[in-house]
Every structure is written in C-alpha cells, then in structure tokens.
N, C-alpha and C positions, 0 to 999 in steps of 0.2 A: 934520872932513873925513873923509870916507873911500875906500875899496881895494875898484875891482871888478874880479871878478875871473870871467869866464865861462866855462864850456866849448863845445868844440867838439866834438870827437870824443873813443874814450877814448885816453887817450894824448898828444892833443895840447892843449899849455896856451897859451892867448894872456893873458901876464900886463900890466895897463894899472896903472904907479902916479899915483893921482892925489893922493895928498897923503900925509899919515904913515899909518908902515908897520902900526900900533899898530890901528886903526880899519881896518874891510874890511868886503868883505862877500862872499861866495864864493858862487856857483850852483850846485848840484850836481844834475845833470838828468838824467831816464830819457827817451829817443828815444824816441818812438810806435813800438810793437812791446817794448820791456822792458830794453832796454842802458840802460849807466849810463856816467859821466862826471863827473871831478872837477877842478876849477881851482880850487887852493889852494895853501898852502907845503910842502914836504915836512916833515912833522911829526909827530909821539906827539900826541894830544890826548885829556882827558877830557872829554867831554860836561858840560857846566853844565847848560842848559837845553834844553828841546824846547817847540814853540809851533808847534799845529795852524790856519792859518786855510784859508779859502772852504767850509770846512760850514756846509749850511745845513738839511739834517734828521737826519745823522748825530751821534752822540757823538764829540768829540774825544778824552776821555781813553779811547777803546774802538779809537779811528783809532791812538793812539801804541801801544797794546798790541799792536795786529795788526802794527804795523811791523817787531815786535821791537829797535826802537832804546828804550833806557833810560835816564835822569839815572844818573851815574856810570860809565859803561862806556866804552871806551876805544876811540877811533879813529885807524886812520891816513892820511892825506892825502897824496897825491891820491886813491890808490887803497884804497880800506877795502872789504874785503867788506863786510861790515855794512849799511853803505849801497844796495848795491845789493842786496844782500837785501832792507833793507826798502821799498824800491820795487817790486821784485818781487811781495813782499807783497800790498801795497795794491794793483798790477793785479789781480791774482786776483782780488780781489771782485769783480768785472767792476761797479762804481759810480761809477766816475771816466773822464771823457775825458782829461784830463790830473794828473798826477803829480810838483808837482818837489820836493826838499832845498835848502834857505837857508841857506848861512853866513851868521850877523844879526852876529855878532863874537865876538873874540876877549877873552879877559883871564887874561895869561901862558897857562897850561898849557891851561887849561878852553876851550873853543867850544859857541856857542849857537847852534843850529838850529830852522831852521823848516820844517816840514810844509806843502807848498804844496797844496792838489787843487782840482780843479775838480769838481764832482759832474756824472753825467750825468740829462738832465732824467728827470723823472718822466710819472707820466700824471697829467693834471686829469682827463679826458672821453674817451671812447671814445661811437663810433657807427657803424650797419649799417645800409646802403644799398641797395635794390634786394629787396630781403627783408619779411614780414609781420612785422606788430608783434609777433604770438605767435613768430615764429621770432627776434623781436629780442630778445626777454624770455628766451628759452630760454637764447641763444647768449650773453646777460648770465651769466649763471651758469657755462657750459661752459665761458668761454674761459679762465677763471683770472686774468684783468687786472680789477686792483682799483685805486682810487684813492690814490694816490703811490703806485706801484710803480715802480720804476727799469725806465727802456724801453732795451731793447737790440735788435739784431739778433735773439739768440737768442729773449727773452723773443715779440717779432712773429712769427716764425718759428714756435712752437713755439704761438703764439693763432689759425694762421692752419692748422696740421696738425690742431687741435682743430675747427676750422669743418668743415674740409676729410671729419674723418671723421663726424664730425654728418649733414651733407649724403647720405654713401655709407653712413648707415646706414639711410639714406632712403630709399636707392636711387636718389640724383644722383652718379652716379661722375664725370663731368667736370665739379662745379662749377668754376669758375675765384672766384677773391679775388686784390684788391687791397687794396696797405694804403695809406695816404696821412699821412701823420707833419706836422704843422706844430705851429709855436708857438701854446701859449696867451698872447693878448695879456694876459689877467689875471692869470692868474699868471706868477710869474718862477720861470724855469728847468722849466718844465711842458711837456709837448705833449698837442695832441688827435690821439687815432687813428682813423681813420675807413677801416672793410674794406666796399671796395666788395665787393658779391655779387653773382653772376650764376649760380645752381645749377644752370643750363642746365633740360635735359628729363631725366627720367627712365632708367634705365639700365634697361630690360627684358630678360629671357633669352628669346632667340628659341629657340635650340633648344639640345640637350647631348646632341652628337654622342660615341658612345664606341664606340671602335676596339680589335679583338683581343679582344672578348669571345666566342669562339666557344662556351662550356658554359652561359655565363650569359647571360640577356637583359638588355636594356636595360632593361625596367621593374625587374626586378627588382634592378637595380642604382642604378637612381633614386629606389625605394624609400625608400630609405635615406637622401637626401637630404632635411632637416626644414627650411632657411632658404634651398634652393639650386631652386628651382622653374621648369620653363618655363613659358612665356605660355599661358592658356587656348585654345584651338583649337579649329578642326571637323577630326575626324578621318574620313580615310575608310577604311572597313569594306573590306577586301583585297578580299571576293570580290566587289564593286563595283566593282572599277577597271575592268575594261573595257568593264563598260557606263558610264561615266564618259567612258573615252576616248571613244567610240562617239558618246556624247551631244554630248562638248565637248572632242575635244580641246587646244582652247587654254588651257581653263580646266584641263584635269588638267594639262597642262603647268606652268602657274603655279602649280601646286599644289605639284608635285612640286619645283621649281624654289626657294621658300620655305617649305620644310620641313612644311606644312599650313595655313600660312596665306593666307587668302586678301584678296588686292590686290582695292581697286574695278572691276578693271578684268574679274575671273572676272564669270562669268555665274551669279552665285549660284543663281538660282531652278533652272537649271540641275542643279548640286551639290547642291542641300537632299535631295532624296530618299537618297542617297548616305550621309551626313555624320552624326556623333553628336557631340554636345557635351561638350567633358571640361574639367572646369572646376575648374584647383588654386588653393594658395595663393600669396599675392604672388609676383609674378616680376620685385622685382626685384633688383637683384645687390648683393651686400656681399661684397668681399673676402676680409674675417676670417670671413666665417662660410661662406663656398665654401673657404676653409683646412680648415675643422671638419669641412665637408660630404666632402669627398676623400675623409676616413679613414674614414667610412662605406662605400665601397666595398671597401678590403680589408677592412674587417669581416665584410660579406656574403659575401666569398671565401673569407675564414677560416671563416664559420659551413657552409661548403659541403666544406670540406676540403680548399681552393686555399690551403697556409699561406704558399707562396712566391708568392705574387702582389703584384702593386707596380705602380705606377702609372709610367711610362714615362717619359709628356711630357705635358705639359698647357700651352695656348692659350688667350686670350678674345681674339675681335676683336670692332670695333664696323661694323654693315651701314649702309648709308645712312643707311637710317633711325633711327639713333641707339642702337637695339638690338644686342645684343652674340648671339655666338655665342660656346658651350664647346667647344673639342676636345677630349677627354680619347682617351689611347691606355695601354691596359694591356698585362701580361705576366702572364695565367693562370699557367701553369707548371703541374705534375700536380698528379691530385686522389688524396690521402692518405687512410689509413684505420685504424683502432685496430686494433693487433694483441693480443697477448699482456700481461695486466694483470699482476705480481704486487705483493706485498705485504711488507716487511721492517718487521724492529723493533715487529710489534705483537703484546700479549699478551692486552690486555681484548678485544678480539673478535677472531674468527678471520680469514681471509681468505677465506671462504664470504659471512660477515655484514658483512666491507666491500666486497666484491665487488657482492653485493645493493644495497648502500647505493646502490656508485655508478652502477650501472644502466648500465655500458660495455659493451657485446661484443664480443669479435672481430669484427671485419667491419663495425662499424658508422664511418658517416660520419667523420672527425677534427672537430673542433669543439673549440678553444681552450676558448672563455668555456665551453662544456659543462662542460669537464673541470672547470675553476676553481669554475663553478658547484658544480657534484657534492660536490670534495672540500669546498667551503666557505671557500674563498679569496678568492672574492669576498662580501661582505658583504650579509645577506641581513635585509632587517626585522623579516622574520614568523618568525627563525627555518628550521628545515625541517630536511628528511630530506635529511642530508648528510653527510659524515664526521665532518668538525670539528665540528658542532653533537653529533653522537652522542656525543664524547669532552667535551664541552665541557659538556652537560648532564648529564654523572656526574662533573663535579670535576675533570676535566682544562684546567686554565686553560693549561697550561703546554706545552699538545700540539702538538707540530708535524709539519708533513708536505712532503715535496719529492718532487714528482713529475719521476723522471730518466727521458730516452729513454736507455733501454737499448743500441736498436740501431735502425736504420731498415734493413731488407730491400726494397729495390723501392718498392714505394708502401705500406707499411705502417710501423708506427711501434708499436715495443715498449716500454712502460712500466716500474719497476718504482719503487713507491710505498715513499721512507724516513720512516718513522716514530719521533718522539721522541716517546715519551709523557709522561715526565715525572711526577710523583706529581699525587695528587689532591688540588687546593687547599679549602682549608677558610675561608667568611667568617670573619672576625676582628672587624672592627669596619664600621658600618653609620651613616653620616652623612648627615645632610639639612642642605641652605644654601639661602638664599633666602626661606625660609616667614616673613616678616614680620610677618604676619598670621592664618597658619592653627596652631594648637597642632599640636606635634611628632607630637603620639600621633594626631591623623588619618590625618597620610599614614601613618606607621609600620604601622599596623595595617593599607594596601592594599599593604605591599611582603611579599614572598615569598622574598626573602633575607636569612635570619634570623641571626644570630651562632652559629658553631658547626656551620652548617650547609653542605653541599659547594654547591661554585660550581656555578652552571646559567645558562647563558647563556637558556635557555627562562626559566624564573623571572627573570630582570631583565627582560627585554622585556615581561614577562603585568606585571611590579612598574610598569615605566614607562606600559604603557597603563590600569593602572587609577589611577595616580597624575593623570594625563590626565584620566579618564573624571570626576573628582569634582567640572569644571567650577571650582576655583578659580586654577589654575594655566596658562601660556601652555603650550599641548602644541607646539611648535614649540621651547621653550626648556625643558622637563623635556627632562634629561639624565642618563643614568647613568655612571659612570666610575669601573670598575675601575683600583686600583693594588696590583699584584701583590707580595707579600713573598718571593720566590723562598729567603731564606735560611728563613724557616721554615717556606716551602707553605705560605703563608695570601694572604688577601686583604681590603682593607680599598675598601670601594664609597661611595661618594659621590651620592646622586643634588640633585642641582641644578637647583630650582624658579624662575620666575617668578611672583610674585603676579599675578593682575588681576582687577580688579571682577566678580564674579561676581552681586551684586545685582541686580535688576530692577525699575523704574516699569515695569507696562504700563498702555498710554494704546492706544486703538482706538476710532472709530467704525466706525458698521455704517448700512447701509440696509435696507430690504424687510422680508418675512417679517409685513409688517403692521401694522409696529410704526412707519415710517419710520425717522426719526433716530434713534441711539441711542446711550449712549457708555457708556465699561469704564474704569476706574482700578482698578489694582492693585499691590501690594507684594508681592514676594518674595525672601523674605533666605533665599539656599540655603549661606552658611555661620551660619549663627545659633547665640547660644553661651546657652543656657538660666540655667546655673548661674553665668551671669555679669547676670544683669539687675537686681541686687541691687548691680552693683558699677559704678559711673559709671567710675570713672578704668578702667577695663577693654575701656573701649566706643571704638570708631573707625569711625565714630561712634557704633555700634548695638555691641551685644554681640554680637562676632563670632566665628570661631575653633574651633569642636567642630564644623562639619560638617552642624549639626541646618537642617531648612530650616523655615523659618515663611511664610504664605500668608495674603493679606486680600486680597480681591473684590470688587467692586461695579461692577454695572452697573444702568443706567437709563434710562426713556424719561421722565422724569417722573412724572405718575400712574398711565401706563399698566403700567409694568413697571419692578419691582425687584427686585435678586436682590442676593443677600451670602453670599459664601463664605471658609469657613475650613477651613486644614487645619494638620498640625504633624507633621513625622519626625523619628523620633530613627533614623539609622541603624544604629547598635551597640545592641543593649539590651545591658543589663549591659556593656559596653564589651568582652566577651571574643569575641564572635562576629558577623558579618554578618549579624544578624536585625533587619530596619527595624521600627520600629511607627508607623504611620501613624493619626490620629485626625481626622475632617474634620465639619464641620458648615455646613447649608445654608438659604439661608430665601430665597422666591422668591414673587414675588406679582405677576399681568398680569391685566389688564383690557382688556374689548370697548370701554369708554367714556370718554371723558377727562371727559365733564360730570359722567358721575355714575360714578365709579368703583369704589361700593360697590353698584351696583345688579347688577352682571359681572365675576364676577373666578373667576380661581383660584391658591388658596393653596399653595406646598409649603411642609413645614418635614420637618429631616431630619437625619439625622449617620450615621458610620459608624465603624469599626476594622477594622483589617488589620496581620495580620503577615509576615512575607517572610523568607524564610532561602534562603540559600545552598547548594544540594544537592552531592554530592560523584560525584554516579553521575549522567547518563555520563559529564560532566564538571562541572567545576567554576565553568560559567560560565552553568548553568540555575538558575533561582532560581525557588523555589514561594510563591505567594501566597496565602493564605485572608485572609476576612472577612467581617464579616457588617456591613448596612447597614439602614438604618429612615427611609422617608420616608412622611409623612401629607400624602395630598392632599385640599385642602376646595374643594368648587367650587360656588359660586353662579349660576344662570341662566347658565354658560358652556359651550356647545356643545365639548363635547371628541367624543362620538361621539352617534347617535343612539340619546335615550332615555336618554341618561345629562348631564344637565346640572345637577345639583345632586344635592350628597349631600358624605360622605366614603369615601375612600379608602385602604387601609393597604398598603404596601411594605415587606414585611420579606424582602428576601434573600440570599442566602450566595453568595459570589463565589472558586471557584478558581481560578488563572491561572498555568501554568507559562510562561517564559520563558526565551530563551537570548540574551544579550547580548555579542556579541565584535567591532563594532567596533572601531577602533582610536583613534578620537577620536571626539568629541560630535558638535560644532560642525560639519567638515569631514571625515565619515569618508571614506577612502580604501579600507579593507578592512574584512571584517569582514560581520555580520549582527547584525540585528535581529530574533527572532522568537517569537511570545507567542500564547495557545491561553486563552481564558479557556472558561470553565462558569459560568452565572449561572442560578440558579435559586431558586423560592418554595417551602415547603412545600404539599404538594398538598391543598387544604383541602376541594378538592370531592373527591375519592377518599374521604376522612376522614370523610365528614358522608352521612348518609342523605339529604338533599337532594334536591329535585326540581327541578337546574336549567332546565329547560324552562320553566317558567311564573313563576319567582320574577323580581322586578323587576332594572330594572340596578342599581338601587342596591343593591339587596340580592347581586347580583352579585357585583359590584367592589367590597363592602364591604373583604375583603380578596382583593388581587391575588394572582393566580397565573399560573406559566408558568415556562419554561425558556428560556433563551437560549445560542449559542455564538457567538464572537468569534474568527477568524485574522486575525492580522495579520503580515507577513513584509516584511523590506526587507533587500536584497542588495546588497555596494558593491564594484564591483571595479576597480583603478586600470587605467587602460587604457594609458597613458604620461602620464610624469612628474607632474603635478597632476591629470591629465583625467582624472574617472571617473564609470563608469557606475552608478547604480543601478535597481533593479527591485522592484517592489515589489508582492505580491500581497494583496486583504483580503477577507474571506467572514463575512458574518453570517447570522445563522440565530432566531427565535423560533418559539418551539411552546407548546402548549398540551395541560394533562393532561384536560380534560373536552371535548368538540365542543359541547355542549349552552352551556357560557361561550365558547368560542374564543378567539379571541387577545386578549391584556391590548389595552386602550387605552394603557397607556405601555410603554416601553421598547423602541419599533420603530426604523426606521431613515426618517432623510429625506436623499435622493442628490438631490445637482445643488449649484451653487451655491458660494459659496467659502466656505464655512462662519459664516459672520460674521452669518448670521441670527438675534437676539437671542431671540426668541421661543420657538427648541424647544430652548434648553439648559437651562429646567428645566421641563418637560413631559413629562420622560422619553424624548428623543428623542435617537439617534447622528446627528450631522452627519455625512454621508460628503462630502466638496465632489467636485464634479467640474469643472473649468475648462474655459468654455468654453462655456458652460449655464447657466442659470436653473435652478431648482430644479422636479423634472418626477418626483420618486416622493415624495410627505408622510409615508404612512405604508406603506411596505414594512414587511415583514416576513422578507424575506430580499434579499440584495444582493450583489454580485459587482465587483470591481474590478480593474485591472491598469494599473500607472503601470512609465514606463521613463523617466528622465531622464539627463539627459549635463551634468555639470556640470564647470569652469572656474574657479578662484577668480582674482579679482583682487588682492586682499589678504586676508593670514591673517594681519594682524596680533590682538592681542588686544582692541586696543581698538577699533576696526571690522574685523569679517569681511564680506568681500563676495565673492560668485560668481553667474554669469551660468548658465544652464541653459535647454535645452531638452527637452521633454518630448512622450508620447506617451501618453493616457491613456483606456481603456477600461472602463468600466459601465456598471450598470442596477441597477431597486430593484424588484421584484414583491411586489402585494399579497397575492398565496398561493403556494404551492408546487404548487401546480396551474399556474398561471400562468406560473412560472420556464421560464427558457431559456438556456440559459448562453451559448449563442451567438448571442442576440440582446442587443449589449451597444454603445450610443452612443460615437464613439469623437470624440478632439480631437485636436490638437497646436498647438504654439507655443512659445513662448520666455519666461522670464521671467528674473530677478535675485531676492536674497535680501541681506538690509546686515541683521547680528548687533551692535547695540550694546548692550554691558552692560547700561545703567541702563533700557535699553526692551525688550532682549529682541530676536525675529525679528520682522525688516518685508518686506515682500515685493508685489512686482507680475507676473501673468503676464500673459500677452494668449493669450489658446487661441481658435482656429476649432474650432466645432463640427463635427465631415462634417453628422452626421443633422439639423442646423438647417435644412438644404434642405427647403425646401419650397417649390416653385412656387405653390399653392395659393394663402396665404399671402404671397409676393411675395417669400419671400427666396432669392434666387435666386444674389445673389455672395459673394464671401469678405467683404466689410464688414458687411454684416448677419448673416451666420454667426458672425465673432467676438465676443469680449464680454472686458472687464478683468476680471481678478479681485485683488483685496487683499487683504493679508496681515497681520495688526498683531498683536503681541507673542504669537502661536503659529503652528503649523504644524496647520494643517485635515487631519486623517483622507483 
C-alpha cells in the first residue's frame, strides 16, 4: 500500500493517508513559470537514489548533474531549497514544457526521488511557402533550424528575424512571415514548421531629402553614400524649367510634385527635350547599411572643416507606391581651420623636417582624417611620407605621437604635436610559419629585415610584397607581425605564409591564322627543386621547394604544325644574389600541306641564355637583362616573303631589357607598375662585308638575318576604392634595318588584331599584339602602337580560383613602314570581359569587345552585333 501525498501551493499541504505510513509517495512540483512546492512529513532526509524518466533524446545522467541534486546529500521537507533550485535548473535550458520531483519512497532516514520532465517537441521538417525554390534553398541555410533542434517561441522568433533580414537585404523592407507549428504525425514529440512568405514588393528610395545644409550641397553629401542610392530619373536641367512650364505646365507640376519622377500621366514627349538621364546604383533600401551610409555625411563635413556637425533628425516614410522617402536634417555648425602647428619632445628631426612632412599650414581647411593621415595614425599599405613612417623607417618601433588642441581662438584650432621617441629597436630574431612546402632559404632571401638590423616598417612591407610576388604563397594570407621587446629595444617579426599550388597544366585550343584547329599542352613547375630529382622521398609529388621554375611546350595541328618548348630558371645563382639564369630551347616545324607535308614546310630550331640581376640605382626594383639567342630557320617551297621560299636562315641575336617591377601582387595587383624597354638586335653583317646587296639573291640575303628591334611595354594599377582598380597600359614596338639595299628582316615583326591564340606566328618570328574586338588586320607590321585602360572587380581572391570581371577600352594599329605610321590613326574597341586564375591551368579568360572602326556600310556591317566579336583566353595573358 502506499501514501500520496500532493501539493498545492507552497505552504500549503493536503495530506491523504491511505494505508501505512512506511510506503508513500510525495509530489514535489514546480508551477508553470518556476515556483516550487513540497507535500511531505516534516523531516532531515538523505537522498538514497535519483531516477530521471520522460527523456527521449537527452542524457539522464547529464539531466541529474544540471539539477545539482546528488545521491548522498541532505534534504529537508517540506521546504528544501535544493529542490527548488534544481527545478529551477532544469527550466533554464529552456527544453522542457513541464518539470516535476517524485517522492518514489522512503526507507528510515534515506528518500528516493524521481526527476519527472516532459521534453518540448523538436523540429522533424521545416518548409517555405510563397517564395522560389532558389530563395527556399538559400533560406535553408540562413535560418539556423536544423533537424531535432528543440522548438521554442525564442528559437521561431529568432528563424523568422533571419528571414525578415534576408528579404531587407534585398531590398523587401515589408516582407510579412508566418509561421505555422503543427505536429508530425510520424514522429513523436516532433513538429513541422512551415513560414508562410509574402516579401511583398521592393522597398525603392524615391528621393533623400536633406535639410540645413546651407555650405554644402546635396550631391556632395550624397556622394558619400555607397549602399544608400535614389531611383534613377530624368532630371531637369534648371535653365529649362520655364520653358518646361511654358510647354506643360501640368506636367512640370507632376514633376515637381514627385521629386523628378515622372507619372504615366506627364506628357513625356513633351519633357524629353528638357530631361537628362542619370542613372545610379541599386536603390533599394537596407536599414543596416543607410546606418553606415549616415556617417558618411559627417565625414564629408569633417573632410570640409564642419567638425561639429551632426545629424539632427532622421525619417523614412513609405509613398503610395510602395516606395519610401529619406528625410535627413543636419546642424552644420562653423567651419574650422588649422592654426599654429608646433612640435614637443622630438630630437631626430627638427620641427622644420616634421613641419614639411606634414604638409599643414596655417589657414588651411581643418580635416580630421588629413591630420591622422599626415602624422600616420591611420594605417597606410604602401607605406609613405608621413611622420610615423619617417621615425618608424629609422628603427623607431616604439614612436609615439599625440596630437593635443592647444587652444581653439574663434574658428581656428591650435596644435601642438607630443612626441615619445623612444630608442631605436633593433630585429632580433626573424621567423617564417606556414611554408610547408617551399625551403626556408626562398622566402628568407626576399625578406629585407635582417637580424641585427633597425626596424623599417618600409622594409617589411617591400619583405611582404616580394614574399607575395614569388607566386607560391596566398598574398591575402602572407602576413608580417611584429613583436616588440621593449625591455631590450629589440624586435622579434614573424612573417606568416599560406602555401598554394603554384604549378600549372596549360591545356588551350585555338582557331584561324590557317592552321584551323589547334591545341597546346603544357607543364610548368614554378617552384621546382633541381637538387632534389635524385631524391623520390623528397618529391610532393615532383621535387619541389628551391623556387627554380621548369617549362615543357607543345603545341600541334597534327602534320601541319609542331612546336616544343623548353625553358629552365634558376633565380639565385650562387644562392648569394638575385641574378636569374634562364636557358630555353625551341623546335618548330608548319606546313602548307597536310598530304604531303614534306613537300612545304618550314623548320625552326633554336635555344638561348639570359642573365638578370637586380640593379641598386635608381632603385631597387629595376632589374637588367642580357642574353644572347640562336635560331636556324630551314624553309622548303614555303612562301614566307617574295623570292625567298627555300633556303636557310640564321638568327643569332643579343637581347637587353631593363625593367621595373613594383606591383604589389601578381595575380590581382592593386598598386604598383609594370614596366620593361627591351633592345634586340643582330650583328650588322652587311656593314661588315664588302657586299653588293643590290643584286645578291634573297637567299644569299637572309643567309644570315639582320636588324634592330625596340620593345615598351608599361601597365599602371591604381586602386580606385576598396578592390576596384584601374589599370592602363601602354606598348610600342619598333624594327629597323642597318642596310636599305636588305631592308627589313622577314622574321621578328609584329602581327596586331586578334586574341593572340593564332598558332602559326609563334614560331615564325612574329609578336602577337591581340587586339579585342578584331580579326587580325596588320601580319607583318613592323612598328605598332597600343593603349589598353581596363577597370577591374574581383569576385574571389581566393587562392584556389581567382576570379574578376573587367571592362576595357582598347586602342591600336600595326604599320608596314614608318613612312606609313600615324600614331593617331589607331582602331579603337571596348567591352567587358572576366578572367578565372586556376593553379593547375593557369589564366582563362573571355572578352566580348565591339570594334568602332568595324563599320563599314560597304560591307553590310552596320550594327553593334556584327561589329563585336569573342575573344579567348587560355592559360596566358595575350600582349
């Protein structure tokens, strides 16, 4: 038999005996909301046992732990804290709808308790109604409801403010969501969720009214705004309005009435003469990012010398048409101005030479970020002429500076600059992490902070971008990181590598130029480790690791055309200096016939050397080239010029090319130039030889080639904001000739137009120049002129695909003499293309360019579709 015994409230006990007093069983209950409540005998008891039932995906013995009820510990009845603590407990995890404590019984002293819970259900299935499969796949991810997660109030709540800003990042500010909760009939204790969607319509920025800006204009204050945009519109030009009114005034009134936009109901044709089209980015509205956009305007106030300016009051309403209006109302307040600069606490330069530095005058404009800029407080990439970089690049790691207002007189604002110099820190120790794969002594030998030597914040930066530049490392994840030793003025740097595939397959077909189809297989291992190919267990999988690059070629039409190239660098000779030596060898063979392919052909074969060092004047990032190269062309019955189709040919010439290279990465530069002047020329055979060029054959000619050649080539990168940057890129070629009576060689001219992928004249002695946009329309110029300006965008900069979108503007031409030349008659394009960098293939690429001077009525091509033309790009970048 046994003794129940229930509760009521706390406090009050309703005791029932139903048989002996020995046998019970006692309730001890926590009220929905967290009160407790005990009906039992008044008594000392130690806990015997605890006995967790109704889990069904939780741990019991992890339920009794959270309880803080323990076997052994001591309760007392009716009222025990304890108890109601560990109810208390077990609400907190918010996983139970109900909670109660079981006296199961007694024996003498000891009681045995039971942990009652109910669990609350889980989720089996969620689903989205009213919405696309794409936005139902997306919003699977975003909401954070995963299969058995305990559903609560909060957890809906907080899946339903995830939707909610999904939508408003969209620019749907008033979606509306439903959620709908039922039981799954298959599983027990599960529900399925189902969020009704209705995203409504689009939240557009009709206008952004801003009030109390009387010194500054509205554009220029809108400016500034990158995510907060109004709706494109026809605007009208001021000194039109009254011939507008004049015309319609019903329609200027509508005009004027919705802010420039015009209702069906204007009499457009009316307005078009009037009207110019201005046409910004998305307008439509996000919350969080018109937060972001606000503080753009005191920036522009601050960048004007308005420091006390603030934003007032700010409004969005929504117009009928579902479109919102901004009210924005500022407080100018005066405009401020630099007064009196001085300088305290500094001894390495005077206050003439920081005065200089920071380029302040009396009387000029106030500007915050200036000042900060100047002294070098804000964080600058490239270095620069700035105070802190000044002290920082002679060993002052430790320099500090606080720029205090003095005094404010009127609208003027007195400086005076404190200065802690601090001693000059000295590297110490010099660590690289990350290099997996590349031997230590690569990177060490591009870094420029050497042990022993003073800190330069200039030298870690030049360290980090050539460490970048060697193409085995993620230049987004090389990082440097000083750690200062202040007790002994030293410094200990860290730079910190990401490996990634630097290797290359390239794989490329080609069309045209004669050949039709064609295809290119290639290898190149640009860290390749020489002195390890002798050693297997060294290899991952190829012997990798020293830096060195190794090169294999081949391309093919079948019988018609074959070529094979090899090349080999070793960048350090002797491992002590930046002197590359480059050795390459070439063999090349095309034919007029596929039947009979030895009846028409012609042969090259060929190799060269080249050496490169590192010059130190004017700086340290122009590098000189020499080499000397030997190709022998043999040609059977193949028309290369007239009167010259059979014979041989010899190519022996010397190549100097200085270079200046300061990008800031390879792959994606942001900063930085590229820019290289080569001189290619033959020993002058005909000067040298009593010779009667006039009347000797061509073969006897072109026995051995002669002639001079000049190469520029220039590319400029400059970041325009945040990833977007512009480059410009200029190239000029030039061939001459030392005798008029030979004139210009047959190889080594140039051929413009075309996306460079024409098989045929890469070993023929021909520069591809591509021009997008064009067919190939100069074969054999002999001087050329180019000018590229693109605008590029990355999408990803990861290391394992680089991808950027780019638009471009591109001008040339190719003249077959310099009599001919005109520098200002040059065919021009534009269009749009992408670029996708993957390791193991190299650069791939698609433009689409319209030609202008494709026009031709003539002809029939008369619109943009037959004007434009694809151009492809496969594992290089076309001249």
């Amino acid at each position: 038999m046994r003794l129940r015994v229930s509760l009521v409230n706390i406090g009050l006990v309703s005791l029932s005996i139903l048989a002996c007093p020995q046998l019970g069983m006692a309730q001890l209950r926590a009220p929905q909301g967290g009160g407790t409540g005990v009906t039992a005998r008044n008594s000392d008891y130690i806990i015997g046992g605890i006995n967790v039932t109704g889990v069904q995906y939780l741990d019991a013995d992890l339920l009794q732990t959270v309880s803080g009820l323990s076997v052994g510990s001591k309760v007392k009845l009716p009222n025990d804290p304890g108890i109601a603590r560990a109810i208390r407990n077990l609400w907190r995890q918010d996983l139970f709808s109900d909670v109660q404590v079981l006296v199961d019984k007694y024996i003498d002293d000891r009681i045995f308790l039971t942990i009652q819970v109910e669990e609350r259900p889980r989720l089996s299935k969620k689903n989205f109604s009213g919405i696309k499969k794409s936005e139902s796949e997306e919003l699977d991810k975003k909401t954070g409801l995963v299969r058995s997660k305990v559903v609560t109030e909060a957890v809906k709540k907080e899946a339903v403010e995830r939707i909610r800003k999904y939508y408003a990042d969209k620019g749907y500010g008033s979606a509306r969501i439903n959620v709908i909760e039922r039981p799954d009939p298959e599983v027990k204790n599960s529900v399925i969720l189902t969020f009704e969607i209705d995203r409504g319509t689009k939240t557009k920025i009709n206008h952004i009214n801003i009030a109390g800006n009387e010194q500054v204009t509205d554009a220029r204050l809108k400016k500034g705004f990158r995510n907060t945009r109004e709706m494109a519109r026809l605007t009208l030009h001021p000194a039109d309005e009254a011939s507008v009114y004049e015309t319609d005034p019903h329609s200027f009134k509508q005009y004027v009435r919705q802010g420039g936009l015009l209702s069906p109901s204007n009499t457009l044709e009316a307005l078009d003469p009037y009207f110019r089209y201005q046409f910004w980015r998305s307008s439509k509205f996000n919350p969080e990012k018109f937060a972001e956009d606000r503080e753009s305007i005191l920036a522009a106030y601050n960048a004007l010398g308005y420091r006390d300016a603030s934003i007032v009051a700010d409004t969005t309403y929504l117009l009928p048409n579902g479109n919102m209006n901004i009210d924005l109302k500022v407080a100018e307040g005066q405009r401020y101005y630099f007064g009196d600069i001085s300088w305290k606490g500094n001894t390495k330069y005077t206050s003439e030479q920081l005065s200089q530095l920071l380029s302040i005058k009396r009387g000029d404009v106030y500007n915050q970020e200036l000042l900060d800029r100047r002294l070098g407080r804000i964080p600058s990439a490239e270095g620069g002429e700035d105070v802190t970089s000044a002290y920082m690049d002679d060993g002052y790691l430790f320099f500090q500076i606080e720029p205090v207002e003095k005094s404010i007189i009127g609208d003027t604002i007195n400086y005076e600059m404190r200065i802690t110099e601090g001693t000059q820190a000295t590297v110490k120790n010099v660590t690289i992490t990350g290099n997996d794969r590349t031997n230590e002594h690569v990177i060490r030998r591009e870094i420029r902070t050497l042990p022993g030597s003073k800190f330069s914040r200039t030298d870690i930066i030049r360290s980090q971008r050539e460490i970048s530049a060697l193409g085995f490392f993620d230049p987004e994840k090389t990082v440097p990181i000083p750690k200062p030793n202040p007790e002994d003025g030293t410094v200990d740097i860290e730079y910190q590598v990401a490996e990634k595939s630097s290797d290359q397959l390239q794989l490329s077909l080609g069309f045209g130029g004669g050949v039709s189809l064609y295809g290119n297989i290639g290898i190149q291992f640009n860290n390749f480790s020489l002195r390890n190919v002798f050693k297997p267990k060294l290899w991952d999988p190829l012997p990798v690791g020293d830096g060195q690059k190794l090169s294999l070629n081949f391309q093919s039409n079948g019988v018609l055309y074959n070529s094979l190239n090899f090349s080999f660098t070793e960048p350090w000779l002797g491992g002590r200096k930046p002197n590359a030596l480059t050795t390459s060898l070439i063999y090349s063979r095309f034919s007029n016939y596929s039947a009979y392919p030895d009846s028409s052909y012609l042969r090259v074969i060929g190799g060269g050397l080249s050496l490169s060092r590192r010059l130190k004047w004017p700086d340290d990032n122009f590098v000189l080239t020499t080499g000397v190269n030997y190709q022998r062309y043999n040609l059977k019955n193949y028309n290369l010029l007239e009167g010259f189709n059979s014979g041989t040919a010899n190519n022996l010439y010397f190549r100097v090319t200085l270079a200046r290279y300061s990008v800031d990465q390879p792959l994606y530069p942001r900063s930085g130039s590229d820019i290289n002047f080569t001189f290619q020329f033959t020993p002058p055979y005909s000067l040298l030889s009593d010779k009667d060029y006039k009347g000797i054959s061509s073969q006897e000619k072109y026995k051995f080639v002669e002639y001079h050649r000049y190469r520029f080539n220039a590319n400029w990168y400059q970041r325009v904001a945040g990833n977007l940057v512009l480059k410009f890129g200029a190239k000029y070629g030039f061939l001459g000739y030392y005798n008029s009576d030979i004139g210009y060689s047959p190889f080594e001219r140039f051929q413009v137009g075309g996306d460079g992928l024409t098989g045929q004249n890469f070993f023929i002695g021909r520069d591809i120049i591509a021009h997008r946009g064009y067919e190939v329309y100069a074969q054999n110029a002999t001087i050329f002129n180019k000018y590229q300006m693109e605008l590029r965008y990355p999408f990803s900069l990861s290391p394992t695909s680089t991808i950027y979108g780019l638009a471009f503007f591109d001008m040339a031409n190719g003249w077959s003499t310099f009599k001919d030349y005109n520098p200002f008659r040059l065919r021009r394009s534009a269009g749009v293309g992408v670029r996708l960098f993957l390791p193991m293939f190299g650069l791939l690429g698609l433009d689409y360019g319209i030609g202008f001077d494709n026009y031709n009525p003539a002809t029939g091509i008369t619109n943009l579709k037959d004007m434009g033309r694809f151009n492809f790009m496969l594992g290089f970048e076309p001249e």
